[in-house]
C-alpha positions as CSV (number, residue, x, y, z in Angstrom):
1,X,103.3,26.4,80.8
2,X,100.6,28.0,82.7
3,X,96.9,27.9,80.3
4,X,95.0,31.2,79.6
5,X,92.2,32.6,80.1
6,X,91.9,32.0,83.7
7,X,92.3,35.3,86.0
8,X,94.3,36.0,88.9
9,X,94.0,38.7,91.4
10,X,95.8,41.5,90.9
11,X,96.2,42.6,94.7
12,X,95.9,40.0,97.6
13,X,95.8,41.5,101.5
14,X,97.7,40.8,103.9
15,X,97.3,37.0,105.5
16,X,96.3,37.0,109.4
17,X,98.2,34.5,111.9
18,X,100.8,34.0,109.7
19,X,98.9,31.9,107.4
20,X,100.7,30.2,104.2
21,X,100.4,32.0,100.5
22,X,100.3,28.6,98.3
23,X,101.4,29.0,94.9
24,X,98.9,30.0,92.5
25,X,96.1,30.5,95.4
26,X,95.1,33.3,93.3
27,X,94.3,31.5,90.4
28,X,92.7,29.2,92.6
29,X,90.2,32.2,94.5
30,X,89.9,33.7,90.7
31,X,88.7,30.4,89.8
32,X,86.4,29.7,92.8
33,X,84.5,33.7,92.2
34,X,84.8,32.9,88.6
35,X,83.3,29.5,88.6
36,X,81.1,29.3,92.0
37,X,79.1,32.4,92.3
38,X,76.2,34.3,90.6
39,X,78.2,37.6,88.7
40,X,76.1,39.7,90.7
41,X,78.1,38.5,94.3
42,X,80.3,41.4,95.4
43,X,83.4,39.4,97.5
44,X,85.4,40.2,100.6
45,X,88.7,39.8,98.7
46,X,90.5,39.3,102.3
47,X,87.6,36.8,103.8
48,X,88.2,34.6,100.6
49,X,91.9,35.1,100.5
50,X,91.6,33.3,104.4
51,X,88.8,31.2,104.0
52,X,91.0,29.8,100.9
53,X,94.7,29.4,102.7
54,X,92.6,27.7,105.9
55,X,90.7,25.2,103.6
56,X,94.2,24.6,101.3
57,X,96.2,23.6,104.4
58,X,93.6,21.4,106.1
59,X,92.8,19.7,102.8
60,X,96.1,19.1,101.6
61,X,96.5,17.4,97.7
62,X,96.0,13.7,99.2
63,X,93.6,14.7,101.6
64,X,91.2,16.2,99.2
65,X,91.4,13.4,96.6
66,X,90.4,10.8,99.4
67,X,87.3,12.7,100.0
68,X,86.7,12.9,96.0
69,X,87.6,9.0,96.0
70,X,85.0,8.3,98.8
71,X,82.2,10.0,96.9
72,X,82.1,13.6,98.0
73,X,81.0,15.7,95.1
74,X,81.7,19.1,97.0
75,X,85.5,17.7,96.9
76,X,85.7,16.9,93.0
77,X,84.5,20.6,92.7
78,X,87.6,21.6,94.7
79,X,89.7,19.5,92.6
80,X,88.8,21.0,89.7
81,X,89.4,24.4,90.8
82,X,92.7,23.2,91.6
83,X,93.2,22.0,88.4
84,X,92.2,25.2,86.7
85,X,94.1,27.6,88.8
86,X,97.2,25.0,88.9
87,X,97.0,25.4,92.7
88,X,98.2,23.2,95.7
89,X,100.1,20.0,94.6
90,X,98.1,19.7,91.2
91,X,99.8,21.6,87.9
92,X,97.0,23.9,85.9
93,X,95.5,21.8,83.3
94,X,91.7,22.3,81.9
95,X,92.2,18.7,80.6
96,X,92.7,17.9,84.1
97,X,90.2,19.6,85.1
98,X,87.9,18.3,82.4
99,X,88.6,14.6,84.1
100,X,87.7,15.2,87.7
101,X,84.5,16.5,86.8
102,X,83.6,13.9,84.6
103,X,82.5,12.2,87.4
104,X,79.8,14.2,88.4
105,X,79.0,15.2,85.1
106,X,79.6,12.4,82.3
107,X,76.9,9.3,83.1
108,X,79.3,7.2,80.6
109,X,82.2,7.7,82.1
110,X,84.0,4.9,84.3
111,X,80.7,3.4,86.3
112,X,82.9,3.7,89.8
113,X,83.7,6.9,89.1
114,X,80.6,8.3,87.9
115,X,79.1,10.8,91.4
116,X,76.3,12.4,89.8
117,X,73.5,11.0,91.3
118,X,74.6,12.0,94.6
119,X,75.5,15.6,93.6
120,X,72.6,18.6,94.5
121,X,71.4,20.5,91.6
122,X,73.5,23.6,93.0
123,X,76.6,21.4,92.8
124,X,76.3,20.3,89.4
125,X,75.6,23.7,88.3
126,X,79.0,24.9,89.5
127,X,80.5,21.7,87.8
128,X,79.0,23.1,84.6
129,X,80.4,26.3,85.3
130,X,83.7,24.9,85.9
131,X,83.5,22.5,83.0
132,X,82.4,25.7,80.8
133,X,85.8,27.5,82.0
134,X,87.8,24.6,81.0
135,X,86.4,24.2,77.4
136,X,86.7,28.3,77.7
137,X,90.7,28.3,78.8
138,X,91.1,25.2,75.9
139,X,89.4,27.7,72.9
140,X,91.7,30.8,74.4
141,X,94.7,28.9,74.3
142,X,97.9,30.7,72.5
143,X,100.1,28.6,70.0
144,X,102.2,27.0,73.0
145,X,100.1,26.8,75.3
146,X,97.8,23.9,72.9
147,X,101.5,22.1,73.2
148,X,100.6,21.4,76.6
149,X,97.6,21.4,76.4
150,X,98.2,18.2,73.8
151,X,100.4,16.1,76.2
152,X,97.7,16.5,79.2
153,X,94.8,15.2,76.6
154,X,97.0,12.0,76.2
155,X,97.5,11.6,79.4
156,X,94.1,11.9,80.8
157,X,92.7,10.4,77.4
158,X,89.2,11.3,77.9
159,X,86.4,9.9,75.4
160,X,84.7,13.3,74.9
161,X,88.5,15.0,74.3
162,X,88.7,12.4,71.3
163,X,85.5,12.8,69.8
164,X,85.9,16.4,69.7
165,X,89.2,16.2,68.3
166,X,88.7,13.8,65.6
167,X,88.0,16.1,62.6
168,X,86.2,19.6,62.0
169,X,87.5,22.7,63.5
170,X,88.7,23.1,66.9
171,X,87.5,26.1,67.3
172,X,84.4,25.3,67.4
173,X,84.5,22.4,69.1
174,X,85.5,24.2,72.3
175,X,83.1,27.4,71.7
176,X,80.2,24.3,71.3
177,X,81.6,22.5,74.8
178,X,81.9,25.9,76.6
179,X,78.4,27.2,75.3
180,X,76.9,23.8,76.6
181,X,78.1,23.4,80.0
182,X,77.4,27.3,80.0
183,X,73.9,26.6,79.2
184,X,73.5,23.7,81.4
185,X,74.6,26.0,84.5
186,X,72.5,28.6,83.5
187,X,69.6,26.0,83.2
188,X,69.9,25.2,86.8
189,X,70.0,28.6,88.4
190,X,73.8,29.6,88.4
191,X,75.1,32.4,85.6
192,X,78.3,32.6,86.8
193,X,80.9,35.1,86.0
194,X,82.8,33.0,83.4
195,X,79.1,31.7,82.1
196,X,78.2,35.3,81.1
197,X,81.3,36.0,79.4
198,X,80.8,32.7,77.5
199,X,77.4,33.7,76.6
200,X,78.7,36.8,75.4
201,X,81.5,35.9,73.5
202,X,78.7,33.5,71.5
203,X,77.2,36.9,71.1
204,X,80.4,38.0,69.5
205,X,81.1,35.1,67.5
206,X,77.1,34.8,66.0
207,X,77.5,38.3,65.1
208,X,80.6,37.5,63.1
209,X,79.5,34.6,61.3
210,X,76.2,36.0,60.1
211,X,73.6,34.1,62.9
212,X,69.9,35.5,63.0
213,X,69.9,36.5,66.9
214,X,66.2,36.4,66.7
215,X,66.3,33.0,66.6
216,X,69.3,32.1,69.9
217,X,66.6,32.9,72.6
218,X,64.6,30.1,70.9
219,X,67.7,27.6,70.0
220,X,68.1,24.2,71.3
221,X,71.4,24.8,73.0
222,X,71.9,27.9,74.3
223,X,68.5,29.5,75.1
224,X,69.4,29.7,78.8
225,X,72.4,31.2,78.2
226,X,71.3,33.6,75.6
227,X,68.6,34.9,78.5
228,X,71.0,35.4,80.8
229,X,73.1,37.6,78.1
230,X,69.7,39.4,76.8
231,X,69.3,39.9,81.3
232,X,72.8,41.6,81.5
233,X,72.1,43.8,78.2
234,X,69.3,45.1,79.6
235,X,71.3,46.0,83.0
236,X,73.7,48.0,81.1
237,X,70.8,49.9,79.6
238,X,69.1,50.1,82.0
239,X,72.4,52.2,84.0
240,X,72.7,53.9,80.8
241,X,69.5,55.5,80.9
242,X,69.4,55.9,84.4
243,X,72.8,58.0,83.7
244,X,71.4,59.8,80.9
245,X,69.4,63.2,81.6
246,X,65.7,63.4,80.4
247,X,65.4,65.8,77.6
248,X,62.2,67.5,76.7
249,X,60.4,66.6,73.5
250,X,60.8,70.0,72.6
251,X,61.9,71.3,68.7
252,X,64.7,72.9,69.9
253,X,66.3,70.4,72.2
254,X,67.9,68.1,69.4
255,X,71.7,68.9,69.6
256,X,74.6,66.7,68.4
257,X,75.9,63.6,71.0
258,X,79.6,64.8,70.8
259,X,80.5,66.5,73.9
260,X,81.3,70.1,72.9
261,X,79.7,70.5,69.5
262,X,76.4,72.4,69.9
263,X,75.2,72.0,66.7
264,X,71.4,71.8,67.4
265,X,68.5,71.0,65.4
266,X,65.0,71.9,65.0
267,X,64.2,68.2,64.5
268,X,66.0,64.8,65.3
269,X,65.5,64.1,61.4
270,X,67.9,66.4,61.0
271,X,70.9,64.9,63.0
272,X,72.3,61.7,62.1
273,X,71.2,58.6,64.8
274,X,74.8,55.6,64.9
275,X,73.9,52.1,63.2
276,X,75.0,49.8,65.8
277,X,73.6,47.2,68.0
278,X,72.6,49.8,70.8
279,X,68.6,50.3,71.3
280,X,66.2,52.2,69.7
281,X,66.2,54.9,72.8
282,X,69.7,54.9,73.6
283,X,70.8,55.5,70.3
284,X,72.6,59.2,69.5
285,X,72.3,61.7,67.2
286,X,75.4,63.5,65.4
287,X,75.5,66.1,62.9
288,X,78.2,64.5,61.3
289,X,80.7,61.4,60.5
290,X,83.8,63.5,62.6
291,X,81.3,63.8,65.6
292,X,80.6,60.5,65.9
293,X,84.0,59.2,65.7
294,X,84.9,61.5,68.2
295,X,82.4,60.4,70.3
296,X,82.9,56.8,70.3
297,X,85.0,56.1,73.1
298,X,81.8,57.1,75.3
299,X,79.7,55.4,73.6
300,X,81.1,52.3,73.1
301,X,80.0,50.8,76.5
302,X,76.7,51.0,75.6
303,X,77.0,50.2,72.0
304,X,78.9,47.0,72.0
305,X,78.0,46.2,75.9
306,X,79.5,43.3,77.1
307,X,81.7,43.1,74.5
308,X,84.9,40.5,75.6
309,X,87.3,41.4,72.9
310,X,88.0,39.8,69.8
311,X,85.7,36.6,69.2
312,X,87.4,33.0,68.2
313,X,88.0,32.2,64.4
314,X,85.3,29.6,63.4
315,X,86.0,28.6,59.7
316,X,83.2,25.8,59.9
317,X,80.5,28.7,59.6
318,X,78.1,26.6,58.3
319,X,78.3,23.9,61.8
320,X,77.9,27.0,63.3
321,X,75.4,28.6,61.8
322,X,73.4,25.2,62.4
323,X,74.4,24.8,66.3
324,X,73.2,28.7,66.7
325,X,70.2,28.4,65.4
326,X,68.7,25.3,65.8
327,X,65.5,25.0,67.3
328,X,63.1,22.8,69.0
329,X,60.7,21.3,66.1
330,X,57.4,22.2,68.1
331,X,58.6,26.3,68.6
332,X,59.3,25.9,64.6
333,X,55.8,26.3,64.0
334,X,55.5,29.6,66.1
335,X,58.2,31.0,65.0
336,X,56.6,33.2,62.0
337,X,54.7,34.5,64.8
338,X,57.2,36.3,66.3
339,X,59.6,37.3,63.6
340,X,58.3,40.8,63.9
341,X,58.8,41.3,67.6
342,X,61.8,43.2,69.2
343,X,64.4,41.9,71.0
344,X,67.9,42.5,72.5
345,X,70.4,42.5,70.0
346,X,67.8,41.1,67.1
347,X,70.1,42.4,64.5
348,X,73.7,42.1,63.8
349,X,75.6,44.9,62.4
350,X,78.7,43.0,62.0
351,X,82.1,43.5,63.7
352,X,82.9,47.1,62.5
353,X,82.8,50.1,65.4
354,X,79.8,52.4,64.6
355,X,82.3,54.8,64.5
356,X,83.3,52.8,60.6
357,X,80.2,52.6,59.3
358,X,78.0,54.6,57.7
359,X,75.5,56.5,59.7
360,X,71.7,55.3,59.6
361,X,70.5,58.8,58.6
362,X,71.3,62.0,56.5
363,X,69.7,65.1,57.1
364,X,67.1,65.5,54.6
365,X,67.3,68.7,52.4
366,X,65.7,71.9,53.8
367,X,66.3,71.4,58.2
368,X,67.7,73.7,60.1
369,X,70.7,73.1,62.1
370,X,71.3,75.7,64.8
371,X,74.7,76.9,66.7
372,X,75.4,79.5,69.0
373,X,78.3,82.0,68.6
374,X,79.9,83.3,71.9
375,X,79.6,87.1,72.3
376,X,80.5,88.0,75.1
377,X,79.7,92.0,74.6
378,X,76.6,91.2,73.1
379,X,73.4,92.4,75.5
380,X,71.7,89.0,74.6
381,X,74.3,86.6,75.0
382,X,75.2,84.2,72.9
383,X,74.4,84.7,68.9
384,X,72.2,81.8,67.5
385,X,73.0,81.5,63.5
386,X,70.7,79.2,61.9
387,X,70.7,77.5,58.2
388,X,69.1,75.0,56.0
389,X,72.0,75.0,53.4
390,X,75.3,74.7,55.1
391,X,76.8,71.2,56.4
392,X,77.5,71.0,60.1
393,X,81.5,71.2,59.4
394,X,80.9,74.3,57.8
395,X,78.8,75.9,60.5
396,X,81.2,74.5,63.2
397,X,83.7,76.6,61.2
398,X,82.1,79.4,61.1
399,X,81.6,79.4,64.9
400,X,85.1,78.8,65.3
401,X,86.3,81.5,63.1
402,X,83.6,84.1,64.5
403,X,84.7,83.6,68.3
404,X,88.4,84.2,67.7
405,X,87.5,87.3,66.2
406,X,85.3,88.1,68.8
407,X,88.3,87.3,71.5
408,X,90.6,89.4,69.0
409,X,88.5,92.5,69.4
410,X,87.8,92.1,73.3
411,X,91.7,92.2,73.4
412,X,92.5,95.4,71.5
């Protein structure tokens, strides 16, 4: 049974000079962009999709694991990619994967095995990476899939695999060994696309179990990781704004988010700003509850950006909670220092949609909300009816009910 978790390409092109499609080649190229390359690198899906049938038929199963064997870190890489995309002559198997790279990666591990010395910092980043994926695909696995996942842990019967295993939750053993080697790749200059997402789901899963995200930029294990994620937050804002229209600061330039309300307001106090995780200056403004539901589906990329779904179940919060959030003992000291300053993400609103919970504000008492009522006879235009008493539904109404009598009339 094939493991999760580890993509495959959708739409290959056509092979030139008749080359060979292996089986699972594209688990093994998902694995390689997934694994091997900053998330910025845009690929040449056919160039890869060559470049990866070429190097599979020259390096055949037994070729490849004489050049591990012989001390070629570069070819315990490929091995592992094999393993994770179950490509070539080797089945796909994160424990497998989890073995081979042991040797460039675990100092303790059999002494004639053990390549790391002899691997460049570039190359052990991308074994982090790949070892980050396998811990990943081994925290993502379904009900049968862990089956399998059992039999290849006896047979490869790795130390770490045991020690992980013997007590405690699962769960977040594997979101612990993912977030390391995560880290560790980010550390040495490769945030791959699998390291984001890992970063992010620990984004996910803090927010879920109640961890102070002020404090992951500062913690022991993942503050490499958790700049990387803060790095990609700030890209998606920074489209967003790009995206978003400059309004002037003008009294009468407040109107509701949701596309094709008009409710407009003489101040922003009087509109209604959402409550989640989104910043300060992206954040919209509704006149009501309805609005902002409505709206949600366009804002939820900015709102819950990079969000990958729904985050594992830790029920060892309190291990948790302590590998989030530890910090070095020195920055301890600092740290009262900078409680006050604002960061990405530096509060959690939980796991609700905006959209479910309350909104941050209610107009105050006494603000004018403003709407327009089509008239299409009228030598002015549009009428603009404006009131200090009436709720926005109530207005929205009203507009509704005073342009189909309008259209009524225009008829007869």
């Amino acid at each position: 049974m094939p493991m999760p978790m580890q993509s495959s390409i959708n739409v290959l092109p056509r092979l030139e000079n008749n080359q060979p499609f292996y089986k699972n080649m594209d688990k093994y190229i998902a694995a390689q962009i997934s694994c091997l390359y900053d998330y910025h690198v845009k690929h040449d899906l056919a160039q890869i999709s060559q470049s990866a049938s070429q190097h599979l038929t020259e390096w055949a199963g037994e070729r490849i694991i004489e050049r591990a064997t012989n001390g070629d870190p570069e070819a315990i890489i490929d091995m592992a990619l094999r393993y994770l995309g179950g490509c070539g002559t080797m089945r796909q198997s994160a424990e497998g994967a989890l073995y081979v790279l042991d040797s460039l990666l675990d100092p303790a591990c059999d002494r004639d095995r053990y390549l790391g010395y002899l691997a460049s910092p570039t190359t052990l980043a991308q074994a982090h990476s790949c070892a980050a994926n396998a811990h990943f695909m081994k925290l993502t696995a379904s009900a049968v899939q862990v089956a399998d996942m059992l039999v290849d842990e006896r047979r490869f019967q790795r130390p770490q695999t045991a020690h992980s295993n013997s007590g405690g939750d699962p769960a977040l053993a594997y979101l612990i060994l993912a977030v390391t080697h995560a880290n560790e790749s980010a550390k040495l200059g490769l945030v791959s696309p699998i390291v984001l997402k890992i970063g992010l789901t620990a984004r996910e899963t803090g927010a879920k179990i109640g961890v102070d995200m002020a404090r992951m930029g500062r913690s022991r294990y993942i503050r490499y990781l958790w700049r990387a994620v803060t790095a990609r937050l700030e890209e998606i804002y920074d489209e967003e704004r790009k995206k978003q229209k400059k309004v002037e600061d003008s009294p009468n330039d407040y109107v509701c988010a949701a596309e094709g309300c008009g409710i407009r307001a003489e101040g922003r106090a009087a509109l209604r700003a959402c409550a989640g995780r989104c910043p300060r200056d992206l954040k919209p403004y509704y006149c009501s509850k309805e609005c902002q539901t409505k709206d949600w589906s366009r804002h939820k990329a900015v709102c819950k950006a990079g969000s990958v779904g729904k985050a594992p179940i830790i029920t060892d919060k309190e291990n948790a909670l302590t590998f989030f959030q530890l910090v070095e003992e020195e920055e301890e000291e600092s740290e009262s220092a900078t409680q006050g300053e604002e960061q990405v993400d530096a509060t959690a609103h939980g796991e609700e949609d905006p959209a479910d919970q309350p909104l941050a504000f209610g107009p105050p008492p006494g603000l004018t909300s403003i709407v327009d009522i089509p008239a299409p006879n009228a030598p002015g235009g549009p009428i603009e009816i404006s009131s200090n008493t009436l709720e926005p539904e109530a207005m929205t109404a009203l507009r509704e009910g005073i342009s189909k009598l309008t259209a009524n009339d225009a008829a007869s």
